[in-house]
N, C-alpha and C positions, 0 to 999 in steps of 0.2 A: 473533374470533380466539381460538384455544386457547392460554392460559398453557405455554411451558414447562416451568416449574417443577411444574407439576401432573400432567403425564404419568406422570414414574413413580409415583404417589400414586392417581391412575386407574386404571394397569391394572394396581396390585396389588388395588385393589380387584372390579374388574373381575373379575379371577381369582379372587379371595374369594371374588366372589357364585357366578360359572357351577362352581364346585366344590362350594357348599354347596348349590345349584342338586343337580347330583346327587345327592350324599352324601341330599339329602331324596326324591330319586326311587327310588334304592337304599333305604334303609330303608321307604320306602314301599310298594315291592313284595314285598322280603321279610317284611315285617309283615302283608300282604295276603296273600298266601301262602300265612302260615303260619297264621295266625288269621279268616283271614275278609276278606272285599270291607270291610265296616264299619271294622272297625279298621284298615285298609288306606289306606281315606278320609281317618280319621282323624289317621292321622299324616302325611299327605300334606298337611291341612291344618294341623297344629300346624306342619308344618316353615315353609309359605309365610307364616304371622305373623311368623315371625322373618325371615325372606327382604325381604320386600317394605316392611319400614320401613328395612331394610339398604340398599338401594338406595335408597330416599330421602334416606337419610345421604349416601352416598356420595356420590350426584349436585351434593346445596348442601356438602359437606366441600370437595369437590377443585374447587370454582370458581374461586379465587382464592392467588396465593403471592407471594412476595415480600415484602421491607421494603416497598416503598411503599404496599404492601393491606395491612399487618398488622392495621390493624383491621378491613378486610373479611373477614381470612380467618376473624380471631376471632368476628367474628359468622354468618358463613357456618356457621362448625360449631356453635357455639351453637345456634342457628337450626338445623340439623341433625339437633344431639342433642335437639329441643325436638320438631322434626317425629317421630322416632323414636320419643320415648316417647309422645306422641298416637296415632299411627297402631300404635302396639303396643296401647294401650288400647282403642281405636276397632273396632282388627278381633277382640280378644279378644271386646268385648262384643256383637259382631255374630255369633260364632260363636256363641257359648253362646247368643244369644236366638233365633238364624233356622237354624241348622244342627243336624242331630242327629249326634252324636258321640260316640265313645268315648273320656271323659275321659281313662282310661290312655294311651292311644292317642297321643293327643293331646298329653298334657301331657310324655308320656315324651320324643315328640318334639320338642317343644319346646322343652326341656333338652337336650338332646345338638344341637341346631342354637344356641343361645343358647351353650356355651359351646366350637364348632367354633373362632372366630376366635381364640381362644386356640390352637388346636393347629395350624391352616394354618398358619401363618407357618413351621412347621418343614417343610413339605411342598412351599411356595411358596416356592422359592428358586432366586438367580442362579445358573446352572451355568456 
């Protein structure tokens, strides 16, 4: 059974992701584009490091609400924010040893997807 309480916390983030979802396929293409299939790649792949520990956030974050979970919910996003920074290390160093990449590329992307969630919130709003 799906928490209540959790809905709207889901599909803001939900929205979060399938926007920064774009935003990374968009830069992706015009970086390909403009510079080359390589660098194209490559920011395609910086953007999905930051994508896909986001979603693992999100999924153990908005498991649990309420007084009566409060401690589940605190550990849930603990536990969250603990997966996030793993799986951002994990796929970092999976890049850099088995993928060839255009650090620029890369890293540019990376940064403009790591500090997106910062600027949605002004873009994702109740109308």
């Amino acid at each position: 059974m799906k928490n209540k309480l959790t809905k709207a916390g889901r599909e803001f983030a939900q929205k979060q992701i399938v926007l920064m979802i774009f935003i990374v396929l968009f830069i992706a293409l015009v970086v390909g584009f403009i510079w080359g299939y390589e660098y194209g790649k490559s920011a395609f792949i910086g953007g999905f490091v930051v994508v896909i520990p986001n979603m693992i956030f999100a999924y153990k974050a908005f498991r649990f609400a309420g007084a009566q979970s409060s401690r589940k919910v605190m550990e849930s996003f603990y536990s969250g924010a603990k997966l996030k920074m793993l799986y951002t290390a994990l796929l970092f160093a999976l890049v850099f040893k088995f993928l060839v990449i255009v650090p620029v590329a890369f890293l540019s992307t990376y940064c403009v997807v790591v500090f997106l969630p910062l600027l949605l919130p002004v873009f994702i709003t109740k109308r």
